[in-house]
C-alpha positions in Angstrom: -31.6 -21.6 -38.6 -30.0 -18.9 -36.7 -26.1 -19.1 -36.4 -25.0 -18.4 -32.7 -22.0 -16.9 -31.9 -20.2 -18.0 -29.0 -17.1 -15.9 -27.9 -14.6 -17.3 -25.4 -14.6 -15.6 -22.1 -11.4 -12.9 -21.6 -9.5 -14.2 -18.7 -9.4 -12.2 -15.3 -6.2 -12.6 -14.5 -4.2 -10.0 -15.7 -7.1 -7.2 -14.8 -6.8 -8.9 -11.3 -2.4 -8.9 -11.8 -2.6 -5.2 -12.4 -4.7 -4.1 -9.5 -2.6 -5.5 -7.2 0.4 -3.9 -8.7 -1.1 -0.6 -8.8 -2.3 -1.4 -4.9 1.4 -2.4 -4.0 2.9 0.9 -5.7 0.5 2.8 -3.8 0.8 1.6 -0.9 4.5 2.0 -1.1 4.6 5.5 -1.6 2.2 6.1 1.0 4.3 3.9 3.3 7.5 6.0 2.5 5.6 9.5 2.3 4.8 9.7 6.2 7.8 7.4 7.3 8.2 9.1 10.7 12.0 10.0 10.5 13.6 10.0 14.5 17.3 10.9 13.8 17.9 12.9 17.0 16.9 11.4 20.2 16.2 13.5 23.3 16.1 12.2 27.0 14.4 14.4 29.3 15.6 14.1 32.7 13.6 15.2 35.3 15.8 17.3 37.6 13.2 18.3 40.3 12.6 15.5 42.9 9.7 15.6 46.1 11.2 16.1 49.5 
């Protein structure tokens, strides 16, 4: 008879644990990169007025 080998599956976890750590870091330097930085705000007045 022929002997089968029968290998326990690898679990998905950590593959799935990783990604989402990658995705977070990734998504936190993107997040930080174009952080719109609005130190000095400006008020227009509008001086003209319609008579």
């Amino acid at each position: 008879m022929a002997e089968i080998k029968i290998e326990k599956k690898k679990p998905i976890w950590p593959w799935i644990a990783a990604v989402l750590i990658i995705g977070a870091i990734i998504y936190y330097i993107f997040a930080m990169d174009h952080e719109v930085q609005n130190d000095s705000s400006t008020e227009i007045e509008n001086s003209t007025s319609a008579q």
